[in-house]
C-alpha positions as CSV (number, residue, x, y, z in Angstrom):
1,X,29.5,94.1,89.8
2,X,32.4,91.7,90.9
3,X,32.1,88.6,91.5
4,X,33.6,86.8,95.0
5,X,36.9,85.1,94.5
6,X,36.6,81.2,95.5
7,X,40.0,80.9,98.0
8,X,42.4,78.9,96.7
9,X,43.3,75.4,98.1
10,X,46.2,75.5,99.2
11,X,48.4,72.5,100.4
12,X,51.3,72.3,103.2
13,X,54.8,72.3,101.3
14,X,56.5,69.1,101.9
15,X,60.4,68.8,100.9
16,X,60.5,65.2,101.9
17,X,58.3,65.1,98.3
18,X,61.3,67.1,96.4
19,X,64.3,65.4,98.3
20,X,64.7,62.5,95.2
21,X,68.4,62.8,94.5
22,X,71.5,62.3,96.7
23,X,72.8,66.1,95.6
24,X,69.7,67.8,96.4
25,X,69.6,65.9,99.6
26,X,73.4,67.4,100.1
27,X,72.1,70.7,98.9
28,X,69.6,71.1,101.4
29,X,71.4,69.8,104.7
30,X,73.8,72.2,103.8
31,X,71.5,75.0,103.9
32,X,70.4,73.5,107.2
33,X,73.8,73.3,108.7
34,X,74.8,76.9,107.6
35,X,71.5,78.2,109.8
36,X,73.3,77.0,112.8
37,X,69.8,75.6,114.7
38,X,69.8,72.4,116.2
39,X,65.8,72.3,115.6
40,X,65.8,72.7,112.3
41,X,68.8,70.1,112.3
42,X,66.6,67.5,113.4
43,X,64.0,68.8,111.5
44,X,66.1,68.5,108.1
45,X,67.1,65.0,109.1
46,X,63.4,64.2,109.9
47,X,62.4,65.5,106.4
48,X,65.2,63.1,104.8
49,X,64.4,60.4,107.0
50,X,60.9,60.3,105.4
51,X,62.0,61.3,101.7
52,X,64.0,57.8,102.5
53,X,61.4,55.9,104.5
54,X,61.4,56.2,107.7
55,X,61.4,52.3,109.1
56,X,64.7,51.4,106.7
57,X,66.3,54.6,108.0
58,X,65.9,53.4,111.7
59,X,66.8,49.8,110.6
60,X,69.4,51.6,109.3
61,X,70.7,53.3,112.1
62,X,70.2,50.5,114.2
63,X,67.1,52.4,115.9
64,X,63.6,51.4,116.6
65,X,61.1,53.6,114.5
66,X,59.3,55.2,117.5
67,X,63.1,56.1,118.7
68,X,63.7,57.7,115.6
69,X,60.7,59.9,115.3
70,X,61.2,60.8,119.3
71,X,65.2,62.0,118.6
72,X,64.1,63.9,115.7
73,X,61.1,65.5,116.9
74,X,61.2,69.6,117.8
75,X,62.8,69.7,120.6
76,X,64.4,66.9,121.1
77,X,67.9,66.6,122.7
78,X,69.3,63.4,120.8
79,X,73.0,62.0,121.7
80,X,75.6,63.2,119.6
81,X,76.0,59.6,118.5
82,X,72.5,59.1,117.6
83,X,72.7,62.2,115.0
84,X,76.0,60.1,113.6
85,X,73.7,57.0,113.4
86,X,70.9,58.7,111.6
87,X,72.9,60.7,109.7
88,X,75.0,57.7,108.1
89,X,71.8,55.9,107.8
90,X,70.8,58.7,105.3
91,X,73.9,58.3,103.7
92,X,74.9,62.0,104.7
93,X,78.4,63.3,105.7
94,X,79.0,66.0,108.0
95,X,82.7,68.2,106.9
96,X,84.1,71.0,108.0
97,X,85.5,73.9,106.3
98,X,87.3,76.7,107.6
99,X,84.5,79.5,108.5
């Protein structure tokens, strides 16, 4: 006879808890910007936002902290400018590099 398996706890993955160091920060918005979806744009930016700390990101950025988590929520349509903001807040850089 066999005994039954207990399931294994299992926890939601988290990057914010991994996202420690400027490079790996750099590493994984890259990866993000190569997929080419604004969602998961704002979602990065979200998950860096909390690695940083949410409320000295959107003092930052010169945002309230309810307007930050609304323009990087799913879904979301944020200005142009209000990525810039958030982005330089996080002290990330957006280049360009011939595709």
């Amino acid at each position: 006879m066999s005994k039954a398996k207990t399931p294994l706890k299992l926890v939601p993955f988290d990057v914010a808890k991994y996202l420690e160091h400027d490079e790996a920060i750099a590493e994984y918005m890259t990866a993000v910007l190569e997929a080419n979806d604004p969602d998961l744009l704002l979602l990065a930016l979200g998950d860096v936002a909390r690695a940083k700390g949410m409320a000295q990101v959107a003092k930052d950025a010169g945002l309230g902290r309810e307007s930050l988590y609304k323009a990087l929520a799913p879904g979301a349509k944020p200005r142009f400018e209000t990525v810039m903001k958030v982005a330089r807040a996080l002290g990330v850089k957006f280049t360009a590099q011939p595709a």
